[in-house]
MARBASE-659958 format. One line per field, with one value per atom (N, C-alpha, C): x, y, z; atom name; residue in one letter. Coordinates in steps of 0.001 Angstrom, whole numbers, always signed. Layout:
REM residues N
east	c(X, ...) .
north	c(Y, ...) .
up	c(Z, ...) .
name	c(CA, ...) .
resn	c(A, ...) .
***
This chain:
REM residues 157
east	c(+4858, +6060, +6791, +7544, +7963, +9708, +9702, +11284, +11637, +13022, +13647, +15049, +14724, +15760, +17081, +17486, +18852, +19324, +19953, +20517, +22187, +22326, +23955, +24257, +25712, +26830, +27030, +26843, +27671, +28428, +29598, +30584, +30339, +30783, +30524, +30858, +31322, +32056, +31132, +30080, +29089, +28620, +27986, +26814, +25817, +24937, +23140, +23452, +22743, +23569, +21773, +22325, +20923, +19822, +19726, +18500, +17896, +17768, +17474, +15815, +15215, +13744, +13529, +14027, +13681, +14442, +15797, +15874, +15177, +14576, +13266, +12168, +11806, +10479, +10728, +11370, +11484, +11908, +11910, +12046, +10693, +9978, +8349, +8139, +7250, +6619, +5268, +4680, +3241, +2071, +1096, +249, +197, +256, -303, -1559, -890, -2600, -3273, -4489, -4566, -4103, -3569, -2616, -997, -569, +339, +978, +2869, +2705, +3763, +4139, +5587, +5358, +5657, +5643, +6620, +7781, +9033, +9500, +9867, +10095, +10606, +10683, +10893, +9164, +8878, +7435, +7808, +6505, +6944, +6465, +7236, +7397, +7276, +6474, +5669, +4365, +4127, +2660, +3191, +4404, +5443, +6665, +6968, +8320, +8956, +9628, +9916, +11702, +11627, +13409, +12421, +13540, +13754, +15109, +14883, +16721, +16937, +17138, +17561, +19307, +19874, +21123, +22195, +21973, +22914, +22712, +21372, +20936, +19870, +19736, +18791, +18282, +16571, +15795, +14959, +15138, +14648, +14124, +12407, +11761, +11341, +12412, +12191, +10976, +9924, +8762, +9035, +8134, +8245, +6645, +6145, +4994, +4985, +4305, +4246, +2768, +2607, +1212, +1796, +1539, +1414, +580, -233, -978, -840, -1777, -1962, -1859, -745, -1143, -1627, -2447, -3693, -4984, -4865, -6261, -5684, -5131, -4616, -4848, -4355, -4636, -6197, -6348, -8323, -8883, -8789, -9132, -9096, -6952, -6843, -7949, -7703, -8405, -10222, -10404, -12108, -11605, -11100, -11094, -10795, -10243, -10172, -10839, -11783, -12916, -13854, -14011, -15149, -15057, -13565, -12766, -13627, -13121, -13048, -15181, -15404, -17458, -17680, -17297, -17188, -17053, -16242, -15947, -14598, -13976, -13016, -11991, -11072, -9295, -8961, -8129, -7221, -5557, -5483, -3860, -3241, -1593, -304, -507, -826, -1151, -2534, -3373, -4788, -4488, -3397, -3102, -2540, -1633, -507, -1857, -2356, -3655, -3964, -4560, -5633, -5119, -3478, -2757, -2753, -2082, -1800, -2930, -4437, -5086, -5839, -5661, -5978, -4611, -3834, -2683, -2735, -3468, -3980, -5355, -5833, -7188, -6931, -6278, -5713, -4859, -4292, -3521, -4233, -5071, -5932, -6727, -6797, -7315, -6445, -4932, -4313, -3738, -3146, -2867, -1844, -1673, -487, +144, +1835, +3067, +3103, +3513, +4096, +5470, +6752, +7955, +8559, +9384, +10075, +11530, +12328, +13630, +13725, +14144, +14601, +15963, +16375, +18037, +17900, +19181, +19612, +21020, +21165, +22280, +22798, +23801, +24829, +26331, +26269, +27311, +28447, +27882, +29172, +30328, +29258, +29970, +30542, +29951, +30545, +29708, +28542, +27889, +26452, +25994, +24452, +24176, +23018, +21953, +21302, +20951, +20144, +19599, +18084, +17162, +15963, +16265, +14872, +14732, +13944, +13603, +14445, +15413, +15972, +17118, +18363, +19436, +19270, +18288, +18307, +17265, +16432, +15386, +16380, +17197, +18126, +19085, +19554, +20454, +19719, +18422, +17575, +17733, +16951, +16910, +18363, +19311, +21036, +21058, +20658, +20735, +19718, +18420, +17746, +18302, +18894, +19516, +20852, +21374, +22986, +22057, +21027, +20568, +19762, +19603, +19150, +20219, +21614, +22258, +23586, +23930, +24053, +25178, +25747, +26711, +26712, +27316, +27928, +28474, +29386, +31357, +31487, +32169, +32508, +33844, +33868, +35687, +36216) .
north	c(+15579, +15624, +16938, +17504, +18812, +18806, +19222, +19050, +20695, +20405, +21790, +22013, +23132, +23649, +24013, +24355, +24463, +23877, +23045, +22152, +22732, +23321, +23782, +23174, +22791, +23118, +24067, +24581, +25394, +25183, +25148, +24521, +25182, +25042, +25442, +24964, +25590, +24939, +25220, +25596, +25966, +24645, +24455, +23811, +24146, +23623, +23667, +24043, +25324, +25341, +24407, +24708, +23916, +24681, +25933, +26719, +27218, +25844, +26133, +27077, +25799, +25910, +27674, +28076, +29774, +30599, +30107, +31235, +31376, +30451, +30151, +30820, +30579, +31614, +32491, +33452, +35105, +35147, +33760, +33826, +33106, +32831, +32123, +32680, +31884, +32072, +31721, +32967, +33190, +33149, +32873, +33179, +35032, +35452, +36990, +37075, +38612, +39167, +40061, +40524, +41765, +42510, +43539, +44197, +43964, +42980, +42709, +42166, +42656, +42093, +40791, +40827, +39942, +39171, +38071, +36952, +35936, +36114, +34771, +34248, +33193, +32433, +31293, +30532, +29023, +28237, +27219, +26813, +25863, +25266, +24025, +23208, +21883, +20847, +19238, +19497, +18603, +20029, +18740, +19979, +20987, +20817, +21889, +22312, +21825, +21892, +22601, +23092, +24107, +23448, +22235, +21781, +20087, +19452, +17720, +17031, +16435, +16391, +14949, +14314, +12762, +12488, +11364, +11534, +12104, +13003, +14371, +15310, +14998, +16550, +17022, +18280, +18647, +19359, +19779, +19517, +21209, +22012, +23321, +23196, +24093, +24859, +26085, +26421, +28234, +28496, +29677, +29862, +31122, +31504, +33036, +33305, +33922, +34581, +35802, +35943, +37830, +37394, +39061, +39351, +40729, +40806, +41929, +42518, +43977, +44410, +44079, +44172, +43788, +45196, +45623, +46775, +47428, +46617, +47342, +47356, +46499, +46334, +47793, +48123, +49524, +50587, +50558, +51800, +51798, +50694, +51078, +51851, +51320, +52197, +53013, +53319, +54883, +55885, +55307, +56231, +56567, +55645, +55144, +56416, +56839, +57791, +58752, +58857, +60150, +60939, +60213, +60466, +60919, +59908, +60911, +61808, +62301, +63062, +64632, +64470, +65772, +65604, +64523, +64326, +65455, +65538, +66446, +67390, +67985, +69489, +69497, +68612, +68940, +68926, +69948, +70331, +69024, +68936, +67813, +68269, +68217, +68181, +67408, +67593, +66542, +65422, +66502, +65342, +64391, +64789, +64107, +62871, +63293, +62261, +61187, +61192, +60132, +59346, +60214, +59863, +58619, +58815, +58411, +56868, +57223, +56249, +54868, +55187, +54593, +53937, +54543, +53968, +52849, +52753, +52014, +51250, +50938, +49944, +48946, +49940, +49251, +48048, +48802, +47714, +46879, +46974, +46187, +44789, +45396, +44250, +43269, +43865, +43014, +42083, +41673, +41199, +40393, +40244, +39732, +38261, +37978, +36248, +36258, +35132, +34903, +33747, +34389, +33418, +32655, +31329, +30644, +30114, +30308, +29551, +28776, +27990, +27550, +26978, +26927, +26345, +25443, +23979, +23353, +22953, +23183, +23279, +21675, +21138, +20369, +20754, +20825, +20988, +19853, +19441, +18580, +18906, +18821, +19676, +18489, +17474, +15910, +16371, +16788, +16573, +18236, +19252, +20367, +20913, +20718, +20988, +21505, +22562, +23102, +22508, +21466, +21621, +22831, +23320, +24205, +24132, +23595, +23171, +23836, +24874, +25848, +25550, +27117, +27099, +27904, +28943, +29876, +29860, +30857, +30591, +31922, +32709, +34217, +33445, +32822, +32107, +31409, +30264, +29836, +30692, +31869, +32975, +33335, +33977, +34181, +33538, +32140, +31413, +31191, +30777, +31440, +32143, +33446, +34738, +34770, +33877, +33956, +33225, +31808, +30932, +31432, +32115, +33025, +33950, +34651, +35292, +34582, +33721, +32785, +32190, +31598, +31007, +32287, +33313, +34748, +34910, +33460, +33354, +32184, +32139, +30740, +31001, +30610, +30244, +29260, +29866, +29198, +28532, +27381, +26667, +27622) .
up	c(-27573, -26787, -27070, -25971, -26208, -26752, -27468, -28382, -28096, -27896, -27546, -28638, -29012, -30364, -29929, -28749, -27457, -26639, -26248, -25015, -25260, -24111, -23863, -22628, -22627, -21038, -20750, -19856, -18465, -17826, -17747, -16556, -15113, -14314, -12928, -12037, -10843, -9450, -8371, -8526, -7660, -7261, -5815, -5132, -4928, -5062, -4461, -2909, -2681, -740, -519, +1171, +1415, +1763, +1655, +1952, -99, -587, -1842, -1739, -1155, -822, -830, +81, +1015, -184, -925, -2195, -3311, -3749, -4816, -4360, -3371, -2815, -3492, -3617, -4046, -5300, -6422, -7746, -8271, -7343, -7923, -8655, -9848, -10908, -10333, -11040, -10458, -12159, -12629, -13505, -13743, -14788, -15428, -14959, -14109, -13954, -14625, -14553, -15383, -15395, -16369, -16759, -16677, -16320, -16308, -17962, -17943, -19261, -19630, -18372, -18187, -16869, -16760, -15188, -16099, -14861, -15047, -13617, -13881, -12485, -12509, -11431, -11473, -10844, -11829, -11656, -10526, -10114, -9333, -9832, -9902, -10159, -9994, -8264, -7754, -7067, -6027, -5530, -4888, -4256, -3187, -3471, -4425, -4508, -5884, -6172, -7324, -7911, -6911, -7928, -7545, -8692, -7600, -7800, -6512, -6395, -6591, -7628, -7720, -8185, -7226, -8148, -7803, -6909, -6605, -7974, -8865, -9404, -9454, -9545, -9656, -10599, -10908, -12009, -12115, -12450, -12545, -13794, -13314, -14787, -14435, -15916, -15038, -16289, -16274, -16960, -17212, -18235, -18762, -19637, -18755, -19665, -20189, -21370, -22083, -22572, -22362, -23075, -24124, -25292, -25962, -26584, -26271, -27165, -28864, -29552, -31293, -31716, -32374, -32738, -33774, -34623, -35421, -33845, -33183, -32492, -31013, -30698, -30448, -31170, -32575, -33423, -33326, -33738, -33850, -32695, -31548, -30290, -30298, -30479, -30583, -31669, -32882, -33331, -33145, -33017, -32183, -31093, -30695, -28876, -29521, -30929, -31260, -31981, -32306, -33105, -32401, -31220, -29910, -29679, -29477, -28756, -29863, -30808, -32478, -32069, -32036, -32302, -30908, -30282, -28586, -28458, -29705, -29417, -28649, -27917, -27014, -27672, -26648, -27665, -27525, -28781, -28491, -28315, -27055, -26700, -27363, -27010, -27156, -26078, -24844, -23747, -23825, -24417, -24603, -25235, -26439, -27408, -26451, -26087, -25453, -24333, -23536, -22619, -23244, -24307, -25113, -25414, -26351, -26900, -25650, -24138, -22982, -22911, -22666, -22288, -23791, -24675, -25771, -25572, -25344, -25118, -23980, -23170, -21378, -22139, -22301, -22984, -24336, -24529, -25840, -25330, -23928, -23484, -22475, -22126, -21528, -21811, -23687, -24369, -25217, -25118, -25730, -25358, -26407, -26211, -25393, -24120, -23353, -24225, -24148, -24913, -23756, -23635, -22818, -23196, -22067, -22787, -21837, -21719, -20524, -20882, -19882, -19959, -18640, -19089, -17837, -17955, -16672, -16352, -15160, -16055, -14844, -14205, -13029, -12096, -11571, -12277, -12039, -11171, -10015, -9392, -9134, -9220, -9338, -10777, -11740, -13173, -13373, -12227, -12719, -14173, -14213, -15071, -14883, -15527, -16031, -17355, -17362, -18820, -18621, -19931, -20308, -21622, -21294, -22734, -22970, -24023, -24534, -25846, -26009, -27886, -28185, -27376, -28239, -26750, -27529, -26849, -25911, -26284, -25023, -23830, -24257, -22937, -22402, -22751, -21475, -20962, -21620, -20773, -19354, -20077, -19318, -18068, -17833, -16830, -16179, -17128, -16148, -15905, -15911, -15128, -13970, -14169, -13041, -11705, -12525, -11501, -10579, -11388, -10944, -9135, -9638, -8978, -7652, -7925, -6645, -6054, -6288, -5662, -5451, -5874, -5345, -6654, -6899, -8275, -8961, -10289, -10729, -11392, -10436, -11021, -12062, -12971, -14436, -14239, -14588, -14555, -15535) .
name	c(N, CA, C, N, CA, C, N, CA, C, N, CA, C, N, CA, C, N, CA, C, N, CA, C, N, CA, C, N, CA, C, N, CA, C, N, CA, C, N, CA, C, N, CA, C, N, CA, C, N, CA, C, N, CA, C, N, CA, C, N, CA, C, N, CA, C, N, CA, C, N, CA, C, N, CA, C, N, CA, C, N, CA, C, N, CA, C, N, CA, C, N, CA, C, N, CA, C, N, CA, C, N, CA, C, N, CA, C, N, CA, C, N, CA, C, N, CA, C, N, CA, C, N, CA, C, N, CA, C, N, CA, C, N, CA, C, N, CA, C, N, CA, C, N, CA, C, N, CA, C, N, CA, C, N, CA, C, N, CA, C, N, CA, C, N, CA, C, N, CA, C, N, CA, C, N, CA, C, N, CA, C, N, CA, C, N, CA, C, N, CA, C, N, CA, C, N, CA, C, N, CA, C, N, CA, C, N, CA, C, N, CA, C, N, CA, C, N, CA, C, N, CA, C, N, CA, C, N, CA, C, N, CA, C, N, CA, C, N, CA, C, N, CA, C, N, CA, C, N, CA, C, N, CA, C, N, CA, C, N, CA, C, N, CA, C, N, CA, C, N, CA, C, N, CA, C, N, CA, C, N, CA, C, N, CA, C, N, CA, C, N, CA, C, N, CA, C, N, CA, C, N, CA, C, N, CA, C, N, CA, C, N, CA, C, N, CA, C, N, CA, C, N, CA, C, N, CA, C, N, CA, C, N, CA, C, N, CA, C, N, CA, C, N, CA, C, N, CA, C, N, CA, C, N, CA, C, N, CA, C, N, CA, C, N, CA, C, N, CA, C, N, CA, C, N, CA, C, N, CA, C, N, CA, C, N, CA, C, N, CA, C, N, CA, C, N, CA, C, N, CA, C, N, CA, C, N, CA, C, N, CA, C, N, CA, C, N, CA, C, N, CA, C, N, CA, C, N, CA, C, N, CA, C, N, CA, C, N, CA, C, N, CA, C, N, CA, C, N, CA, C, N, CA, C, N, CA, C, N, CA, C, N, CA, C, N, CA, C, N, CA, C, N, CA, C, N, CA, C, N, CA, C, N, CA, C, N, CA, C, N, CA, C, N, CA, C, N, CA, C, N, CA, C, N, CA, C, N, CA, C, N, CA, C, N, CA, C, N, CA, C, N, CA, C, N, CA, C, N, CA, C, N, CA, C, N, CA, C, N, CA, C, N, CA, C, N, CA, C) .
resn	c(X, X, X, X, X, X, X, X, X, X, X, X, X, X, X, X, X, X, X, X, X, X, X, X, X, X, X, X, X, X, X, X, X, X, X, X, X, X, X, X, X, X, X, X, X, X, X, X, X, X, X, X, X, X, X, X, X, X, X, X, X, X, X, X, X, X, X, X, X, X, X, X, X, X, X, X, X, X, X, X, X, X, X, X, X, X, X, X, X, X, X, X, X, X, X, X, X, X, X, X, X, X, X, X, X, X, X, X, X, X, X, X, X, X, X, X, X, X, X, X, X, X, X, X, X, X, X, X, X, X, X, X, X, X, X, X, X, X, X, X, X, X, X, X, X, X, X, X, X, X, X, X, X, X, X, X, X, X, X, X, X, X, X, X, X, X, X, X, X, X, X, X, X, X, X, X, X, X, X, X, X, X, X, X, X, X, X, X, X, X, X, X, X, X, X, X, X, X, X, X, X, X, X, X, X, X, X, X, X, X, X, X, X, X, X, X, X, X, X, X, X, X, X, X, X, X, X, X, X, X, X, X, X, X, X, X, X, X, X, X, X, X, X, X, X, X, X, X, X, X, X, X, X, X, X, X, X, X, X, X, X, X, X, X, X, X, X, X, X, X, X, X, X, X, X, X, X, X, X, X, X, X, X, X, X, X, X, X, X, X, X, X, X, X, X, X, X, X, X, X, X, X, X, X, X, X, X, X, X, X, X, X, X, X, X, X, X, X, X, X, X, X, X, X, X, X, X, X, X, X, X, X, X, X, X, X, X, X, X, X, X, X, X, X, X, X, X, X, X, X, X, X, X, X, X, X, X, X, X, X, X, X, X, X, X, X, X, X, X, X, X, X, X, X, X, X, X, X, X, X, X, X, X, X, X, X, X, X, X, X, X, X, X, X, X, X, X, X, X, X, X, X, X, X, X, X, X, X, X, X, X, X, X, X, X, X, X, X, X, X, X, X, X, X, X, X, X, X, X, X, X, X, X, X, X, X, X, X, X, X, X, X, X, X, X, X, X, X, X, X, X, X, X, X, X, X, X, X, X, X, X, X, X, X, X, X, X, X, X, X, X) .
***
């Protein structure tokens, strides 16, 4: 069972308008692709739907993926490319270096572990209230700042 280390109030005078559906589109949470190192969003939550509304509230999970290069498993590369580089005969630039560094960070990340995190918010607009339940108190900012940005504000009593 998933236990969450944050549950806060939000106060708020805001409503759910009714074109929720069509403002979520453009905050979807999608899976990391290659090379990518960051994907955040709101997931969905049935087969179509990305809130659920029981109650007069409603039920948001906003998601957050990272990938980060390892950076001994970077240095190794790097220096592995720089070793070819000196075995070659070829100058080694300032710019060769950084080249070199970028592209051992590119392949390093492509090999690295995806974090998974999430925050679910309930919107209580009867009680004048946001839940907000994560592991840490910047991931539910987070997702309040994503949510602020989908409904255009949220007004604090």
């Amino acid at each position: 069972m998933k236990t969450f280390k944050v549950i806060f109030p939000y106060s708020t005078t805001k409503e759910i308008p009714e074109d929720i559906n069509l403002r979520l589109e453009g905050h979807a949470f999608s899976e990391l692709k290659d090379g990518q190192t960051k994907s955040t969003g709101f997931a969905l939550l049935t087969e179509s739907e990305r809130f659920i509304h029981s109650d007069n509230r409603y039920l948001f999970h906003y998601c957050e993926q990272t990938r980060k290069a390892d950076t001994n498993t970077v240095s190794n590369i790097f220096n592995e490319r720089l070793r070819k580089v000196e075995e070659d005969g070829r100058e080694l630039t300032e710019e060769t270096r950084e080249e070199i560094q970028a592209i051992a960070v590119r392949e390093a990340t492509k090999f690295a572990a995806i974090k998974h995190s999430g925050v679910f918010i309930v919107f209580d607009a009867q009680a004048g209230r946001v839940w907000c339940a994560g592991s840490t108190v910047n991931k539910c900012e987070a997702a309040l700042k994503r949510l602020r940005r989908v409904l255009g504000s949220l007004d604090a009593e």
